[in-house]
C-alpha positions in Angstrom: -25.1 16.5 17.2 -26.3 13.5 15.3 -25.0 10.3 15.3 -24.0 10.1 12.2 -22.1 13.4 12.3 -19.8 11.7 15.2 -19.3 9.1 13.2 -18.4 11.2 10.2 -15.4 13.1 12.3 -14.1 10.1 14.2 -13.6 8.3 10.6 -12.1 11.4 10.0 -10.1 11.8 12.9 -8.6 8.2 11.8 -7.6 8.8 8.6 -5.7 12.0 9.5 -3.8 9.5 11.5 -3.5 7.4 8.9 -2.3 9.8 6.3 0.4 10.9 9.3 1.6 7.1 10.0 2.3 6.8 5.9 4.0 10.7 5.4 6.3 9.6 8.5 7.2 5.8 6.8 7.3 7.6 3.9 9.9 10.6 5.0 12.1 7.6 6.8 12.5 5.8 3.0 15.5 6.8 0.5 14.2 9.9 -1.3 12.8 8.1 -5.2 10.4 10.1 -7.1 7.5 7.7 -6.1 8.4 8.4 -2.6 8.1 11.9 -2.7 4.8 11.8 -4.8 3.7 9.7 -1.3 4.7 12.7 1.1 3.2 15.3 -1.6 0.1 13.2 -2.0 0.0 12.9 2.1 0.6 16.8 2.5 -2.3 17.6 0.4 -4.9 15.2 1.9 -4.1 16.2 5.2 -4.7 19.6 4.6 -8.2 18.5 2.8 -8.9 16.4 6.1 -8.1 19.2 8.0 -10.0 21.3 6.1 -13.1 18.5 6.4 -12.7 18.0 9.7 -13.4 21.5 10.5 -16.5 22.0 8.3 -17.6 19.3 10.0 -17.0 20.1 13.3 -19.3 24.0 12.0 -21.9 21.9 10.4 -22.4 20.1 14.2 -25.3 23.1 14.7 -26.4 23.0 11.5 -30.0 21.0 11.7 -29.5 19.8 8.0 -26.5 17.7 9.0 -24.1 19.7 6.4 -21.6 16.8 5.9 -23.5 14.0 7.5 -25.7 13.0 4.6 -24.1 10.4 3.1 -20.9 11.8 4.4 -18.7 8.7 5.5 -19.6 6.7 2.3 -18.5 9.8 0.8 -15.1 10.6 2.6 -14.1 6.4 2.2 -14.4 6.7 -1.3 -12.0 9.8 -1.4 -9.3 8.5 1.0 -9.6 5.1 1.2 -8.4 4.0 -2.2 -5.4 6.5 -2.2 -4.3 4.9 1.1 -4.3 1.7 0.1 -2.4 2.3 -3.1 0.3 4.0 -1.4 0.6 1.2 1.3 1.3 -1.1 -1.3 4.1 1.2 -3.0 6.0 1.8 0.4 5.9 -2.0 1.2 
């Protein structure tokens, strides 16, 4: 497995947890609308990490590198951005 593949699903690996730490702050808040767009949003992107982590965890045979190419740069500019917006709502 390349090097760049590990790296790839140990980002990933940490952002699940991420999107986990904010659905649980998120669940603990007074039920507002923007709250529960948080959990929704969290729902969906851990199902798409999920989803990510195991295409990348198939693509670890795969001589081409499936996700690897350019994948973190990728995956940051997916998840990144959404977390940090919802940080700053739950503050």
């Amino acid at each position: 497995m390349s090097q760049s593949l590990l790296e790839l699903r140990e980002y990933l690996a940490d952002t699940h947890r991420m999107f986990r730490a904010l659905k649980t702050l998120a669940e603990s808040r007074s039920k507002t609308k923007k709250v529960k767009a948080c959990i929704t949003t969290c729902q969906i992107f851990l199902v798409r990490l999920n989803a990510t982590i195991e295409a990348a965890k198939a693509s670890g045979s795969d001589p081409q590198g499936g996700l690897s190419i350019g994948g973190i740069t990728i995956q940051k500019s997916i998840y990144e951005d959404v977390l940090e917006y919802w940080k700053g709502i739950l503050k």
